[in-house]
C-alpha positions in Angstrom: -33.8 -74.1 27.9 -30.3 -74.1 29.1 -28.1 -75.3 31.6 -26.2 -72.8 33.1 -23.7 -75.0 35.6 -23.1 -78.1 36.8 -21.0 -79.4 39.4 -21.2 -82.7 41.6 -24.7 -82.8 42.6 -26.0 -79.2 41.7 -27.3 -78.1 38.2 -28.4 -74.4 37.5 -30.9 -74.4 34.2 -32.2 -71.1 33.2 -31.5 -70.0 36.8 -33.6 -72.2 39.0 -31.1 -74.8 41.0 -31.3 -78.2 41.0 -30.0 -80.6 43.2 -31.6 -84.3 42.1 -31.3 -86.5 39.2 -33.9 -84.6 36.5 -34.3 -85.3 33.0 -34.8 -82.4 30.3 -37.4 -83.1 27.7 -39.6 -80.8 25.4 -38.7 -77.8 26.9 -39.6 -79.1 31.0 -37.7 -80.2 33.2 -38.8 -83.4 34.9 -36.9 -83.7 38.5 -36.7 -85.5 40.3 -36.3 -88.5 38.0 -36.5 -91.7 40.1 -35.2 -94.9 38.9 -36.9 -98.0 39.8 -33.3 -99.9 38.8 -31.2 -97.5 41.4 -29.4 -94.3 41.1 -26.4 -95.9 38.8 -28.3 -98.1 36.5 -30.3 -96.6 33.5 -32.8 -98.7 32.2 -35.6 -98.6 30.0 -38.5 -98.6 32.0 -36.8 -95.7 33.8 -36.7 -93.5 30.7 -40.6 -93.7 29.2 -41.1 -90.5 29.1 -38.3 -90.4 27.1 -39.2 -93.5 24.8 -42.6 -92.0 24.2 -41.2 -88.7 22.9 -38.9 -90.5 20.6 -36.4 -87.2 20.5 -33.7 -86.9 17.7 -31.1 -86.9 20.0 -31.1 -88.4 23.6 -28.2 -87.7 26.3 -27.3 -89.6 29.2 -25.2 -87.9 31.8 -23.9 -90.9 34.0 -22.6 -88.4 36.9 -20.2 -86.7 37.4 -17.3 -89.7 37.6 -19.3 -91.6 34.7 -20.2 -94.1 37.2 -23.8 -94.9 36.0 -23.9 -98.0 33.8 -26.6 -98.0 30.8 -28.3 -101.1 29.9 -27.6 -102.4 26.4 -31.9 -102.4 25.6 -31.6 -98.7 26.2 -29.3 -98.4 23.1 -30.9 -100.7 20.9 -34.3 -99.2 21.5 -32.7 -95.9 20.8 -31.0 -96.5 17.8 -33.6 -98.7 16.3 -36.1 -95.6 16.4 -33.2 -93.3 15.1 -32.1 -91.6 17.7 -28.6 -90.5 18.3 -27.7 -91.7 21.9 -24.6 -90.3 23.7 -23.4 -91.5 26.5 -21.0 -89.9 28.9 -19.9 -88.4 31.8 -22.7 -85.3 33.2 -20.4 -82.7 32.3 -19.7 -83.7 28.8 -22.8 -83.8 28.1 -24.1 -80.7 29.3 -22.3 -78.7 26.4 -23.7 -81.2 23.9 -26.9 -80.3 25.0 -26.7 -76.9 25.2 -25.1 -76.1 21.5 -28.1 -79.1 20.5 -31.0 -76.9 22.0 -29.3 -73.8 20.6 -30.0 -75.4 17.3 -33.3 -76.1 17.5 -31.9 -79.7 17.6 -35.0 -82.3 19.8 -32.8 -83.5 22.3 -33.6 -85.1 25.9 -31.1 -85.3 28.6 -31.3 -87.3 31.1 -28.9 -86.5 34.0 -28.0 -87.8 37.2 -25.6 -85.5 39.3 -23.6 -87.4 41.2 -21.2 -90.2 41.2 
């Protein structure tokens, strides 16, 4: 899987457009991803599918301004199973998760677009 583009509400992976907050997991894409905390909080009860996957290396795109804040319990869950967690603007992290897949690295992303 990879993402071709991303600009302020619009992602392009492996040619199909996307225009809502999705998550990238196991080779699927999971879109829309709704939030039960709101659009610019991650939590984690938002990110099970995630948790229950336990990846190597998990992503969180907080849009496109970084606005999206991510709850402490997300990286203390993620980090006490051993995952690497990044945190960062949307599109820094689409890079990271490109050259990661590329690799054959396990990595999840979980992106929101805007903001």
């Amino acid at each position: 899987m990879h993402i071709d583009s991303y600009r302020f509400g619009r992602i392009v992976i492996d040619g199909v457009t996307y225009t809502q907050d999705l998550i990238l997991l196991q080779g699927a894409v999971h879109c829309p991803w709704w939030r039960a905390a709101g659009s610019h909080l991650f939590v984690l009860d938002d990110l099970a599918q995630v948790v229950a996957a336990c990846p190597q290396v998990v992503l969180l795109g907080c849009g496109y301004f970084g606005l999206v804040t991510v709850a402490e319990a997300v990286f203390s869950h993620f980090q006490a199973a051993g995952c690497r967690v990044v945190a960062d603007r949307t599109g820094r992290v689409v890079p990271q998760y490109n050259r990661l897949a590329a690799a054959g690295h396990d990595v999840a992303a979980c992106l929101h677009l805007t903001c």
